[in-house]
C-alpha positions in Angstrom: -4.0 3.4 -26.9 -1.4 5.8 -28.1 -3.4 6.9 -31.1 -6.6 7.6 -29.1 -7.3 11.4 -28.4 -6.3 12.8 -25.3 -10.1 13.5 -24.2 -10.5 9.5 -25.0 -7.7 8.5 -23.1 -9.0 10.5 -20.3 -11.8 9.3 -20.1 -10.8 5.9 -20.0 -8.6 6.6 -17.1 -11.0 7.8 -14.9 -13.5 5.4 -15.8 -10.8 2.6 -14.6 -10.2 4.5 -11.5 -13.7 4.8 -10.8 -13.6 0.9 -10.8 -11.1 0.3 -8.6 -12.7 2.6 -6.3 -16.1 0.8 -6.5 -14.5 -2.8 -7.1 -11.7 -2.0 -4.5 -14.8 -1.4 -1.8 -17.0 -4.7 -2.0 -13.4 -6.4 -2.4 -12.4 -5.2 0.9 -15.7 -5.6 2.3 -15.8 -9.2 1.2 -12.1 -9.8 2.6 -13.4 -8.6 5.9 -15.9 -11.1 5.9 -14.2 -14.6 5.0 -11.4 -13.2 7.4 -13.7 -13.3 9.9 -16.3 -16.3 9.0 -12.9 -18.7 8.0 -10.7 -17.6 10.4 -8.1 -16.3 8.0 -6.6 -13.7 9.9 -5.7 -16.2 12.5 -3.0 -18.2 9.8 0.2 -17.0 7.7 -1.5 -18.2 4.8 -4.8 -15.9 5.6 -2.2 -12.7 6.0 -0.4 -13.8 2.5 -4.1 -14.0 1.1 -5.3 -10.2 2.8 -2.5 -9.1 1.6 -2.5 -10.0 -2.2 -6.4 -9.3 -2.5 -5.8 -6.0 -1.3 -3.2 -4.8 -3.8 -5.0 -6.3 -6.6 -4.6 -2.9 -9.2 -0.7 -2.7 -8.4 -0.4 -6.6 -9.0 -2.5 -5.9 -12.2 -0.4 -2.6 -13.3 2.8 -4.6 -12.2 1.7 -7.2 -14.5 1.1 -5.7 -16.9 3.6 -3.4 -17.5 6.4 -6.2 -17.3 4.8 -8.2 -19.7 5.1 -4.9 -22.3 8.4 -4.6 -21.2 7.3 -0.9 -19.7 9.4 -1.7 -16.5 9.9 2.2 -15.2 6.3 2.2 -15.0 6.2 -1.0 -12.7 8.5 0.1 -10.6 7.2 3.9 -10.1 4.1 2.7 -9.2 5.4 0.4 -6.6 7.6 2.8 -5.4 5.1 5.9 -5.5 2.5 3.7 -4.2 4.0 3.2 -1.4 4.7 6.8 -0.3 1.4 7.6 -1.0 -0.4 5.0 0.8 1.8 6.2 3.5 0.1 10.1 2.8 -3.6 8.2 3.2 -3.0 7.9 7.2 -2.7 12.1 7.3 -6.2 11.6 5.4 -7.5 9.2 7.8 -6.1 11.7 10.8 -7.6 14.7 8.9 -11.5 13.2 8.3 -11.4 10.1 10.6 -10.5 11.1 13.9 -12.5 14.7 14.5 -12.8 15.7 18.2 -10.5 13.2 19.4 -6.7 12.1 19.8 -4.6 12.6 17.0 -4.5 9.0 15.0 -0.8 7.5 16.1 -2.0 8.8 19.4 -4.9 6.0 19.7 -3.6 3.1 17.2 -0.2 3.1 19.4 0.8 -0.7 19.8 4.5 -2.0 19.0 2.7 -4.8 16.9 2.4 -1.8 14.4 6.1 -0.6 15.0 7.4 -4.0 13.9 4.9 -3.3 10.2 7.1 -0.1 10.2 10.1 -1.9 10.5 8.9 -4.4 8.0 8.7 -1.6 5.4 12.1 -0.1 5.9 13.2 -3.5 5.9 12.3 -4.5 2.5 12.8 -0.7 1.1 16.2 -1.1 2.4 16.6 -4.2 -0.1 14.9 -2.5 -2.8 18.0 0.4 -2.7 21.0 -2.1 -2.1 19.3 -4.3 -5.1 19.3 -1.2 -7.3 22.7 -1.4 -7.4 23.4 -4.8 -7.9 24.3 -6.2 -11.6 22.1 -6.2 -14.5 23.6 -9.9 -15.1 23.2 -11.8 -11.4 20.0 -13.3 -12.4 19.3 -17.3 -12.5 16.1 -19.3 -12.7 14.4 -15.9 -13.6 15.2 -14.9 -10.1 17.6 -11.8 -8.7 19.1 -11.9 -5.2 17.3 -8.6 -4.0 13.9 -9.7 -5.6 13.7 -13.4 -3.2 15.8 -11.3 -0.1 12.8 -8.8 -0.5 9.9 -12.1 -0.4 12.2 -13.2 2.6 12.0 -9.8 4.7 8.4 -9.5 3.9 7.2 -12.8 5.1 9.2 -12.9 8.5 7.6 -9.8 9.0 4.3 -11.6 8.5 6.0 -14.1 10.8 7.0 -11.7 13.5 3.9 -9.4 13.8 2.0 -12.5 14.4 3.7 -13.2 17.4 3.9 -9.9 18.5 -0.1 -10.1 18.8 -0.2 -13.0 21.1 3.6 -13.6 23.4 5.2 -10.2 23.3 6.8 -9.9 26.4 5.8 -6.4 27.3 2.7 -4.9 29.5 -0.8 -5.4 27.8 0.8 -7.0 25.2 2.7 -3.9 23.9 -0.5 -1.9 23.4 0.1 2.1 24.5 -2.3 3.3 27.9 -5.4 5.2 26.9 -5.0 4.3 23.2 -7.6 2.2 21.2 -9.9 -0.1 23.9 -11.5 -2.3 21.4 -9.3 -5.0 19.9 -7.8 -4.8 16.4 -10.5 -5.7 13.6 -13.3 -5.8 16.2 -15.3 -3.6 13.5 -15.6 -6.4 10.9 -15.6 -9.1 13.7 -19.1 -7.0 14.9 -20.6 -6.9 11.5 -20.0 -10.9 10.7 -21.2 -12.2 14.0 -23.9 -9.7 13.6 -25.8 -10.7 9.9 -25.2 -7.4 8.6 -23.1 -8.9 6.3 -24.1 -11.6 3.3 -23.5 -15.6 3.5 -19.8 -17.2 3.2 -20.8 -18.1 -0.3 -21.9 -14.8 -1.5 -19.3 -13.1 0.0 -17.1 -15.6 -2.0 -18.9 -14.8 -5.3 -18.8 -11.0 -4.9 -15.4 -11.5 -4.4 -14.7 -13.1 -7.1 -16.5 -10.8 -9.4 -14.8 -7.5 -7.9 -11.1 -9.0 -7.6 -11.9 -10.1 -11.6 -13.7 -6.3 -12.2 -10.3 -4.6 -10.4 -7.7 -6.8 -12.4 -9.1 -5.4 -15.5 -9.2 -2.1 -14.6 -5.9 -1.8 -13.3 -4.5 -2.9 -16.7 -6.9 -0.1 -18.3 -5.5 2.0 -15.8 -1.7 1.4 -16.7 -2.1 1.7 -21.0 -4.0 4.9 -20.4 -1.8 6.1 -18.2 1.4 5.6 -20.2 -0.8 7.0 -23.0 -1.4 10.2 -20.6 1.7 10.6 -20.0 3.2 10.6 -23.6 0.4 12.9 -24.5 1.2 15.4 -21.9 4.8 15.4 -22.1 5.4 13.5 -18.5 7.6 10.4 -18.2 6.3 7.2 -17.4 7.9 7.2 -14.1 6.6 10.0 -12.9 3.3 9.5 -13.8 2.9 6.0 -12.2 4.4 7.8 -9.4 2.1 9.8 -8.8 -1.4 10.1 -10.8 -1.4 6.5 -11.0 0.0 5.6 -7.5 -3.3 8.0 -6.3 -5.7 5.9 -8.4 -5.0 3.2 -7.1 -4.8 4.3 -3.4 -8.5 5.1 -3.8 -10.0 2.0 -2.0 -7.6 2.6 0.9 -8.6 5.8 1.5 -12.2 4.8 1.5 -11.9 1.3 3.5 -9.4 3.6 6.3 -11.9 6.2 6.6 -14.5 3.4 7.8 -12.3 1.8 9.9 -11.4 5.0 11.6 -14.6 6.2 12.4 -15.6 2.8 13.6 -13.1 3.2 16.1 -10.2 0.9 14.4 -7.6 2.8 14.6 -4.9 -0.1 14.5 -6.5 -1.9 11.6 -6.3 1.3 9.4 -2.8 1.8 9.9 -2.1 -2.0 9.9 -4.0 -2.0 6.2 -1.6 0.5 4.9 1.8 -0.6 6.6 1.2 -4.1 5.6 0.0 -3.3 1.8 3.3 -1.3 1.9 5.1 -3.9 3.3 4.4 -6.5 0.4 4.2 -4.1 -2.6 8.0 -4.3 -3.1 7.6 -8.3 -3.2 5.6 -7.5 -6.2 9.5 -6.6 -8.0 9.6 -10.8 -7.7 6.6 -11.0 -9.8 8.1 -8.4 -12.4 10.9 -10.2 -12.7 9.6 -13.6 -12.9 7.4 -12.0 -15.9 10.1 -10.3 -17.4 12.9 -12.1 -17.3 15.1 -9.3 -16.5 15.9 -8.1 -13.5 13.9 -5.2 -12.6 15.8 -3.3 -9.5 19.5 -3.0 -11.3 17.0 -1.1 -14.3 15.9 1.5 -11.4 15.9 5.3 -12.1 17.4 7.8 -9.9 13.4 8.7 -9.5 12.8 5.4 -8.0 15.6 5.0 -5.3 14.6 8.8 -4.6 11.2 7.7 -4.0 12.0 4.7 -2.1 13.9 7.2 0.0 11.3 9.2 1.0 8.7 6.6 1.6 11.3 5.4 4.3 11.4 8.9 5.4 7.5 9.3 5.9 7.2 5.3 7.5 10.0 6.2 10.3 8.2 9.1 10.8 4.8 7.8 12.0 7.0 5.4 13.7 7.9 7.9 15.8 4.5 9.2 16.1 3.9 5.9 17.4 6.4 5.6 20.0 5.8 9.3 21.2 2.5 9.7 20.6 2.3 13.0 20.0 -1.6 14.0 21.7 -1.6 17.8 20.3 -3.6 18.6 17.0 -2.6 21.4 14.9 -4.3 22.2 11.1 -7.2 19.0 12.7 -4.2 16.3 12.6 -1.4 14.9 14.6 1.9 16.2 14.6 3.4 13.8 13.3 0.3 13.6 10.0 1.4 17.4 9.9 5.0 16.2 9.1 4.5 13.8 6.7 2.5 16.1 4.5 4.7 18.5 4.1 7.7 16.0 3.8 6.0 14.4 1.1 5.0 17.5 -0.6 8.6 18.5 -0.7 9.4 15.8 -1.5 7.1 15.4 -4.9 8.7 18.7 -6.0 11.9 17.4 -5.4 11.0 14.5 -7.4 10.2 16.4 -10.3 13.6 18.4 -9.9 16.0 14.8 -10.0 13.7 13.5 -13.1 14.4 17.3 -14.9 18.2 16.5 -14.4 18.7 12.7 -15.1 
């Protein structure tokens, strides 16, 4: 795709994005729906599912890329995803929550404190695995990449409990924050035929998770394509152009969850999508054969550094629940923007000088 003309290469790009955005809807749509009609929020196994189908273009860009060998790609997009999924809650504050409290202020629950933790958890691996040895790798497997898989599903583990025997008042949930119970949005439309059969559901499914796979490698040979036509490194770019294209359906499916009044399943989306995309390093290195972590740029442990940064902050937020709005967000939404815009021109700075 290198030989293509910028304009071409473009174009394909956006044309990829624009499926993920489209495919990435009905997909999330359709998850909603055989979560509710089969029950599979209610099981480990469900969580694991929700959670793979709705990273689809990073497990498809992760794929992809380590089976080109283009590992600094892989990992930038991981990495930058994550920080940016993180920026898509000061969207959903912004457009979601006009009028009323800010949105930490009304998703407040500690069930969502423990996701945070998860994150720093597993981000916390991903930095001490970076400087582990290229060679400690057996069985296509690396110490960080299974402790990472580990971290990620005890988090599953605990936040699951946390929703039914926490042994706090109302179950950990904040006074005067969100009434309805998590995912009661969904719930509403399923028991209420606004939404297809179990079978279409199933088929639609099918076609958009197939539809987003494919567009998500598109999306990662154009991109490195992009980037060697415009002079930008491949880290960089997946980073950030390529971290935002495939944050679109999260931004779309949040926004609708927030104005349906699910303020706790709009964060949960993002801190649990953010939560397993570093388990998708095990993938990498079970494709590659190499392990990916030890490989890391100073780019990457910068960025994983600042997407620990933004998560403790709406941590906070959640604990403190900040109720004034300033610029039509929280306080803490106000923070994290301008953290991570310092912090992408900072990024820019540590790849100009490694």
């Amino acid at each position: 795709m290198e030989s293509l003309p910028l304009t071409v290469v473009l174009l394909i790009f956006t044309g990829a994005a624009a499926a993920i955005w489209v495919a990435g809807i009905h997909l999330s749509r359709q998850t909603d729906v055989l979560d509710v009609r089969m029950h599979l929020g209610s099981a480990l196994g469900g969580l694991i599912l929700l959670a793979v189908a709705t990273n689809l273009p990073e497990i498809a860009i992760t794929v992809s890329a380590a089976s080109s060998g283009n590992i600094g790609v892989a990992v930038g997009n991981i990495l930058g995803g994550i920080a940016i999924q993180t920026v898509v809650l000061v969207i959903l504050d912004l457009f979601g929550t006009k009028g009323a409290a800010p949105l930490s202020y009304q998703a407040a629950s500690l069930s969502l404190v423990i996701e945070a933790i998860t994150v720093v958890g597993v981000l916390g691996v991903v930095i001490a695995g970076s400087q582990m040895p290229g060679s400690l790798v057996a069985f296509r497997l690396t110490p960080a990449a299974v402790l990472i898989t580990l971290i990620w599903g005890l988090g599953l583990v605990l936040v699951k409990r946390s929703q039914k025997s926490l042994p706090w008042q109302e179950q950990g949930h904040a006074p005067d924050s969100q009434a309805k119970p998590r995912g009661h949005a969904k719930a509403h439309a399923a028991k209420n035929g606004t939404t297809p059969s179990t079978a279409r559901s199933i088929t639609i499914f099918v076609i958009a998770a197939a539809v987003t796979l494919a567009a998500g490698v598109l999306l990662e040979r154009s991109g490195d394509a992009i980037a060697g036509h415009i002079g930008l490194s491949g880290v960089l770019f997946g980073a950030t152009f390529l971290a935002l294209a495939t944050s679109l359906p999260e931004i779309s499916t949040g926004l609708a969850s927030v104005k349906q009044g699910d303020y706790k399943l709009a964060f949960s989306d993002i801190f649990g999508g953010n939560a397993f995309l570093p388990v998708l390093f095990l993938v990498a290195v079970l494709i590659s054969g190499k392990p990916v972590l030890p490989q890391a740029h100073a780019t990457d442990i910068y960025l994983t550094a600042l997407a620990i940064l933004l998560t403790l902050t709406y941590m906070l937020g959640l604990i403190f629940r900040p109720r004034r709005k300033i610029l039509g967000m929280g306080t803490d939404s106000l923070i994290v923007l301008i953290l991570y815009l310092l912090g992408i021109g900072g990024l820019f700075a540590v790849a100009s000088t490694a």
